[in-house]
Residue, then its C-alpha position, 0 to 999 in steps of 0.5 A: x451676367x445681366x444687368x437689368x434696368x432695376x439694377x442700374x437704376x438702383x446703382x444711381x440712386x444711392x450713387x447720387x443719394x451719398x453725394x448729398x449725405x451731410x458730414x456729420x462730424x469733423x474732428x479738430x486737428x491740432x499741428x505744431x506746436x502748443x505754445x502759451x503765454x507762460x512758456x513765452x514770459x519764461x524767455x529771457x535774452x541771453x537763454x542757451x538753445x537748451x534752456x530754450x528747448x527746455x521751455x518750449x519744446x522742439x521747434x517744429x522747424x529748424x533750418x539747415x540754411x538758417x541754423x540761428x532761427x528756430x520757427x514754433x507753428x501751431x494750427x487749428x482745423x477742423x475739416x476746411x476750415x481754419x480756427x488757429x494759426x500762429x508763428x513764433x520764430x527764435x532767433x540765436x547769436x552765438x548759441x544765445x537766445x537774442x530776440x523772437x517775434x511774433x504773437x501770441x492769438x488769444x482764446x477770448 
């Protein structure tokens, strides 16, 4: 088989010419869990894990080490770059809720 110059030439050409292509369209990935300001007025102190999953879904992350804390994370991306990130972590004494932390990021 011979590969001529007009081939090769040809093959950098459009080698170099799709590295300079723009991206036309990302798409926005949303991970986690969506958690809103009326799941989070529903928590009261003293709510049972169940009542708590019925509220606010499945935790994302629920710890083998730490059993009494259940973590809720959501994100927002689109390609590189990051639009939402927020952690709400429940804590549990005796199977009860007793405190959680974390904020809320407003879409305003």
């Amino acid at each position: 088989m011979k590969i001529s110059l007009k081939n090769i030439f040809l093959f950098i050409t459009i080698f170099i010419a799709s590295c300079s292509i723009p991206k036309t369209y990302e798409v926005v990935i949303s991970q986690g869990n969506l958690v809103d300001q009326e799941m989070m007025d529903q928590l009261e102190v003293g709510m049972t894990e169940s009542q708590v999953k019925f509220v606010m879904g499945t935790p994302l992350i629920s710890d083998t080490f730490y059993p009494n804390r259940w973590d809720y994370l959501t994100s927002v991306t689109q390609g590189s770059k990051t639009y939402t990130e927020q952690k709400i972590s429940l804590y549990f004494e005796d199977n009860k809720l007793a405190r959680w932390e974390g904020e809320l990021i407003s879409d305003s």
